[in-house]
C-alpha positions as a printed Julia matrix, in Angstrom:
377×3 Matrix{Float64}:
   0.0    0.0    0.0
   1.43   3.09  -0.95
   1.89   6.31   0.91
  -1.43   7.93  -0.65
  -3.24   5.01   0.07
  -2.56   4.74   3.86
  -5.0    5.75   6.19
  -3.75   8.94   8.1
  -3.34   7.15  11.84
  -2.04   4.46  10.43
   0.44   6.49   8.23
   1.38   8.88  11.54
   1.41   5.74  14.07
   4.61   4.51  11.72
   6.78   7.38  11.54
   5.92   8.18  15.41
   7.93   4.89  15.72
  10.92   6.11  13.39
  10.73   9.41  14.99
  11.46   7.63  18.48
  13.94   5.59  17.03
  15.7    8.19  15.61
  16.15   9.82  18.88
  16.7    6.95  21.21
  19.58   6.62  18.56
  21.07   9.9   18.88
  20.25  10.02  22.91
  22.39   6.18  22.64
  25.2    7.78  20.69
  25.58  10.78  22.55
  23.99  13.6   20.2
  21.51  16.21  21.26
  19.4   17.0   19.03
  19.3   20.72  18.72
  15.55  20.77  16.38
  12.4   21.06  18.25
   9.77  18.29  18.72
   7.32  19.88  16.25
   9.99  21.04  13.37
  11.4   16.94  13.93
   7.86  15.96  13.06
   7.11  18.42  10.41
  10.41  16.87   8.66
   9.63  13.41   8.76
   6.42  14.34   7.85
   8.1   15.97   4.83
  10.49  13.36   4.13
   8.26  10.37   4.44
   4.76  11.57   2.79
   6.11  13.98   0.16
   2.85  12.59  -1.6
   0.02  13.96  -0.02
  -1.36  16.92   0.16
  -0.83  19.55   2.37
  -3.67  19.47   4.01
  -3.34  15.56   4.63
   0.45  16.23   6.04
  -0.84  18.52   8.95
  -2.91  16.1    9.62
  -0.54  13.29  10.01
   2.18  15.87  11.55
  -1.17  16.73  14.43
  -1.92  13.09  14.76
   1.94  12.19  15.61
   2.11  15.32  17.98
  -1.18  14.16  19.47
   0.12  10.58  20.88
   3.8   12.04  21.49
   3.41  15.18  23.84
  -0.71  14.76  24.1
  -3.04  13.09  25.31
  -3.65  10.57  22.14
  -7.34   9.72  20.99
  -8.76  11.64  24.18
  -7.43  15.32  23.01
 -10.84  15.34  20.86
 -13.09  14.77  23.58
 -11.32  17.43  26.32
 -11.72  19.67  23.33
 -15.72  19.12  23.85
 -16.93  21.36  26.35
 -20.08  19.68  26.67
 -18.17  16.42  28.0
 -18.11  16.5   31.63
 -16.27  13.42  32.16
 -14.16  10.89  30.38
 -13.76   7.2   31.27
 -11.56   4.94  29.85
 -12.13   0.92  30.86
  -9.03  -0.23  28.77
  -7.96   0.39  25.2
 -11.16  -0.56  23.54
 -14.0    1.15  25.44
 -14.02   5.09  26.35
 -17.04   6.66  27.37
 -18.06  10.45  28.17
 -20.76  11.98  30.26
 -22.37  15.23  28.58
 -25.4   16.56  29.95
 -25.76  14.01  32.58
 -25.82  10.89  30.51
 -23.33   8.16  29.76
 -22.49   7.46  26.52
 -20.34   5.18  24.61
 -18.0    6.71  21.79
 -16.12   5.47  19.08
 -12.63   6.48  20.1
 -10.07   3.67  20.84
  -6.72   3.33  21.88
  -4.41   1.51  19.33
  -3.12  -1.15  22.3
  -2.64  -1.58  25.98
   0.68   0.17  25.78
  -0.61   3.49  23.88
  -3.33   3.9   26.75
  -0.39   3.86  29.34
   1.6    5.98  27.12
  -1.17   8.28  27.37
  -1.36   7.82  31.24
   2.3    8.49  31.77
   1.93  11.67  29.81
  -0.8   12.89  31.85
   0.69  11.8   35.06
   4.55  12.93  34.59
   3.93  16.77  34.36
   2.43  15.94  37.73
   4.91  14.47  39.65
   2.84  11.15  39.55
   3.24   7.7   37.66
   1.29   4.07  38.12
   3.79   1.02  38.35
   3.67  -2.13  39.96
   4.28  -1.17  43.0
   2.19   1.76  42.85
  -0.99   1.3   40.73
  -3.31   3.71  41.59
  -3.34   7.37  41.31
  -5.5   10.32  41.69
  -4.14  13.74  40.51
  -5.06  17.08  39.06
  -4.55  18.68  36.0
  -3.72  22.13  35.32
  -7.89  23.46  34.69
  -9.02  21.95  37.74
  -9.65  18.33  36.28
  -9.64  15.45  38.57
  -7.97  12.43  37.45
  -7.99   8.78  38.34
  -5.84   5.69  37.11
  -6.02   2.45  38.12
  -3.78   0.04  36.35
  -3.42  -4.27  36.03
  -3.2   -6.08  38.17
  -5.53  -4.4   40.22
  -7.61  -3.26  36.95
  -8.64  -6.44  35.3
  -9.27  -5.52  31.64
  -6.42  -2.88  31.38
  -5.66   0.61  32.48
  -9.27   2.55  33.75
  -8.75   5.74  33.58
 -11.3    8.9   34.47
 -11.07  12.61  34.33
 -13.91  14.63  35.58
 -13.66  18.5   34.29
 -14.29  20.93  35.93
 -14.65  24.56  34.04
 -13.44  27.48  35.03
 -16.73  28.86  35.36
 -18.91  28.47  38.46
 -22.05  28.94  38.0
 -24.08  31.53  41.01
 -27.19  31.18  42.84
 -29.13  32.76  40.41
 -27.68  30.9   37.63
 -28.59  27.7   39.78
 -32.42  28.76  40.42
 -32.26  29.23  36.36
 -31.2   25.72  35.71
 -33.7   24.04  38.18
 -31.34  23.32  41.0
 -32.59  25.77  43.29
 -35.72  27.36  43.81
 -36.1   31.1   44.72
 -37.82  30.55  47.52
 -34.99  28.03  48.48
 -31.68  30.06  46.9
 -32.93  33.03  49.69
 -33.39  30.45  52.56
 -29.85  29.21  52.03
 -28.73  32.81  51.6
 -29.87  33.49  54.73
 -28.18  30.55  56.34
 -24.57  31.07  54.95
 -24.98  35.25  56.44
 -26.34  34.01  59.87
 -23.09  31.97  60.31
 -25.22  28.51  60.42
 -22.83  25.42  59.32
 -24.19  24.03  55.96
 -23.77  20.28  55.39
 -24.01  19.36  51.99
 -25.23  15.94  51.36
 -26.19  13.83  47.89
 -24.11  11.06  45.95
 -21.38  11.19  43.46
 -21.86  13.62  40.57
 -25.07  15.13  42.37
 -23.58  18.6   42.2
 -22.62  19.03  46.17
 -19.42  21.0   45.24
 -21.05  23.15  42.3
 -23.92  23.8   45.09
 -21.25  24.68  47.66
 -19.04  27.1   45.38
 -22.72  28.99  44.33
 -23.48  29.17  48.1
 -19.83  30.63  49.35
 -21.01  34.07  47.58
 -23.09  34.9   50.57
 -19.64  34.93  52.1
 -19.11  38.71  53.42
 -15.84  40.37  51.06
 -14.28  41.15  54.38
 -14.37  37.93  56.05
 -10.8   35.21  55.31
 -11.52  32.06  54.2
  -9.96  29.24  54.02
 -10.82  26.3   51.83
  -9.4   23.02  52.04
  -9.94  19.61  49.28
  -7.94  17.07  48.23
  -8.52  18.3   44.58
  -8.78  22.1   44.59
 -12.13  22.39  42.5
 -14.0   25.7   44.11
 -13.11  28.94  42.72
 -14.63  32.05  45.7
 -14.66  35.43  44.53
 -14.06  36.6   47.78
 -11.0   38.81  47.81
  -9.24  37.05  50.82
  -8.96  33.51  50.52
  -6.54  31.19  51.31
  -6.67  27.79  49.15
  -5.34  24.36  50.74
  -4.82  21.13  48.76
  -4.27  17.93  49.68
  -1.38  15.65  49.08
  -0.47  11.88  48.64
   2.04  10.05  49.59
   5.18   9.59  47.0
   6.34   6.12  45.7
   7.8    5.81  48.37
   5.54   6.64  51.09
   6.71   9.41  52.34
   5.11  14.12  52.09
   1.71  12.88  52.34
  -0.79  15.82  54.17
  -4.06  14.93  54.42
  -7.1   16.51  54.65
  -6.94  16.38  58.91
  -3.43  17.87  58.61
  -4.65  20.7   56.82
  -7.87  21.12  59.24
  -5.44  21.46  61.96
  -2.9   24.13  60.37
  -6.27  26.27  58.95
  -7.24  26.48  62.27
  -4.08  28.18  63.09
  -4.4   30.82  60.01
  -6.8   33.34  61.84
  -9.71  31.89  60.01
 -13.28  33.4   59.92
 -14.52  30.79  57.32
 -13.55  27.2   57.09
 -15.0   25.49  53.53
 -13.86  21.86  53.31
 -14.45  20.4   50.16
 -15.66  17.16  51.23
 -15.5   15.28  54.86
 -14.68  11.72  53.69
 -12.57  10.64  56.84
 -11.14  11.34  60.29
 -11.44  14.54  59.65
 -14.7   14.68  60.47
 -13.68  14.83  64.58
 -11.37  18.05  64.01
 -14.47  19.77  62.32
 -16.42  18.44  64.95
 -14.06  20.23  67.23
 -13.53  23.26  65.17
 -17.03  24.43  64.89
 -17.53  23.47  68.77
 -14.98  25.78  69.66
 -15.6   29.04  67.68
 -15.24  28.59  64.06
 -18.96  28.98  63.23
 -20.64  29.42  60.01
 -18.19  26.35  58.18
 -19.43  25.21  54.3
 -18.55  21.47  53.66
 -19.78  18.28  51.84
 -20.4   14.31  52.31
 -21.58  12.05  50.41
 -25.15  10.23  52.02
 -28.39   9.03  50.8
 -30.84  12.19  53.43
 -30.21  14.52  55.03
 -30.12  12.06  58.54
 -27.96   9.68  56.4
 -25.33  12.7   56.32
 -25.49  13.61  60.41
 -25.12   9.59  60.67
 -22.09   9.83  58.22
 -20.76  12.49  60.17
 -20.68  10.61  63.27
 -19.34   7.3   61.93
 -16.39   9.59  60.18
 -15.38  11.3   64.01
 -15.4    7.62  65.3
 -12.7    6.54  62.48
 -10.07   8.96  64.4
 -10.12   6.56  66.94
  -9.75   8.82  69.91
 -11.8    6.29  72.27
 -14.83   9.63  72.18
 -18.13   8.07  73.42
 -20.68   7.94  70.37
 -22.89   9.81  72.68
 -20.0   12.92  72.5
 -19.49  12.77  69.03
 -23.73  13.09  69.05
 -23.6   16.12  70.85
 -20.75  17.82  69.03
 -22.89  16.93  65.62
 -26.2   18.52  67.45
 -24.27  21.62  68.31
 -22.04  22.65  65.29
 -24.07  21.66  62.57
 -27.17  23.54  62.19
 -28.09  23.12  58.16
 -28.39  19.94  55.85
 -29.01  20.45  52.38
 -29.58  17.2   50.55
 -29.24  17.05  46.3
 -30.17  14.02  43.84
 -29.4   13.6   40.26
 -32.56  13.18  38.57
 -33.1    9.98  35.98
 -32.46  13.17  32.72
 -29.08  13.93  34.68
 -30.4   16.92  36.2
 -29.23  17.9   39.61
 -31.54  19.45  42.07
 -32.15  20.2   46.13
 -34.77  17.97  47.33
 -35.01  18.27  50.79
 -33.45  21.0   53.47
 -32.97  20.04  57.08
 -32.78  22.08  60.69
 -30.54  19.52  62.94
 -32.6   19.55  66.57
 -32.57  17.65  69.83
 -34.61  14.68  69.25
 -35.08  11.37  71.62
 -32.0    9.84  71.93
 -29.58  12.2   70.58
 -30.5   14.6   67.41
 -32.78  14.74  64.34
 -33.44  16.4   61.28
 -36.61  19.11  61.02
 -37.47  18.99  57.53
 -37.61  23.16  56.43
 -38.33  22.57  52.84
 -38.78  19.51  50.52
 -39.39  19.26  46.54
């Protein structure tokens, strides 16, 4: 099959492979090469498919760039703003999430090793990488993305890789009322809440919109108050003029510079806050909020995942426990009953739209606390 004839990924896939072993070549004997990446690939490009057109050579010359510095078949699909995540269950499957629903696409990785190619190349800019010995990852890209890989052995059926955007763009209460989440009746109850310096727990499962909810919410936030946010992916963008953003961090290969969330709970407490927003409560953290907003630090913003609003205050609870300080559940109880005063609860509806369904007054109730439903969809 001739040059003309070749289909253009095939065609670029080929001299990708004499363009590495030209340089592992040079690298072995000792030469630098002193021609950028793209002018390298523009040449072979030249040299190799003199035959096509023009148009058909930037195409190969994109297509070798692509799976060399980029992020291979996916680049199309981050260039989709409507795709809100991408997951990737091995070579051969890749599916996106636009507008709430999961969908299967057409793109595929060429083999196993292209798809951790394409790992490695999100991952090393990072300071990350998946081996053996370390298969699992979670990082963050430079636009806020999240990003997961899991590799084999512990991933069956290949690499499984996700990356959930998230734009630059927040939307703001009002923009939230406009899109269903909120009501206005609701969007001034909550308003009220966040400038009466009542904790807000915000509750729902995975991709129900608890941090989207709790970025609109932070605007009630008074300019002149400091706040400090703390996640272990730094997602929430406040227009506040004085705040101080904390991020999580994992342990290296070798298991050593991890912070967690709890070490950064600690330190913010230390930083003169009048705000504390944490992300999401997902561990042992959970006592040290307890503690915090038993102590002073009213008026704290955070999220958990739960199935109610009574589902998140038992949540709570069984998070404090997992510090293993030897509290009495009926302490942890009364530090729940006291510093939180506000559950909002969200669901993701079956057309992928997210929405408040039920808001919740915590209140002394027989044998410990309850929830007083305030409003309800």
């Amino acid at each position: 099959m001739g040059v003309v004839d070749r289909h253009p990924e095939s065609l670029a896939a080929d001299l990708r492979r004499r363009l590495l072993e030209r340089r592992r070549a040079e690298a072995a004997a000792g030469h630098q090469s002193g021609e950028g990446l793209e002018s390298a690939v523009a040449e072979l490009v030249d040299d190799h498919a003199a035959a096509l057109s023009e148009a058909r050579r930037q195409q190969v010359r994109e297509l070798i760039l692509r799976d060399t510095v980029g992020l291979g078949p996916l680049e199309e699909l981050l260039a989709d703003p409507a795709v809100e995540e991408v997951m990737v269950n091995g070579p051969e499957n890749v599916y996106v999430e636009r507008g709430g629903h999961i969908e299967r696409t057409e793109i595929r990785f060429g083999s196993e090793r292209a798809l951790r190619d394409a790992v490695e190349r999100i991952l090393a800019p990072l300071g990350r990488r998946v081996d053996e010995l370390s298969p699992m990852a979670d990082a963050r890209l430079g636009d806020g993305s999240r990003v997961n890989v899991i590799i084999p052995p512990l991933a069956v059926d290949g690499p499984a890789l996700s990356i959930r955007r998230f734009t630059a763009a927040r939307p703001d209460p009002d923009e939230l009322v406009a899109s269903g989440t909120l009501t206005p009746e609701l969007r001034d109850l909550l308003a009220a809440s966040v400038r009466e310096w009542r904790s807000v727990l915000i509750s729902g499962g995975t991709g129900s919109g608890k941090t989207t909810l709790l970025n609109a919410l932070s605007s009630y936030i008074d300019p002149a108050e400091r706040v400090v946010t703390i996640e272990d992916a730094a997602e929430l963008r406040l227009r506040q003029p004085h705040v101080v953003r904390l991020e999580s961090r994992p342990a290296s290969v070798e298991g050593r510079g991890e912070v967690t969330i709890r070490d950064l709970l600690r330190n913010a407490l230390r930083m003169r806050p009048d705000r504390i927003v944490i992300g999401e409560v997902r561990g042992a953290e959970a006592l040290d909020l307890l503690t915090a907003l038993n102590t002073g630090h009213d008026g704290a913003l955070s999220t958990v995942h739960a199935n109610s609003p009574e589902d998140a205050l038992s949540r709570i609870q069984t998070l404090a426990l997992m510090a293993g300080v030897g509290l009495p559940h009926d302490a942890i109880r009364q530090q729940v009953g006291r510093g939180i005063q506000v559950v909002v609860h969200l669901a993701r509806a079956a057309d992928g739209a997210r929405r408040v369904v039920a808001v919740g007054e915590v209140v002394p109730a027989a044998g410990g606390i309850g929830v007083r439903e305030v409003w309800a969809r």
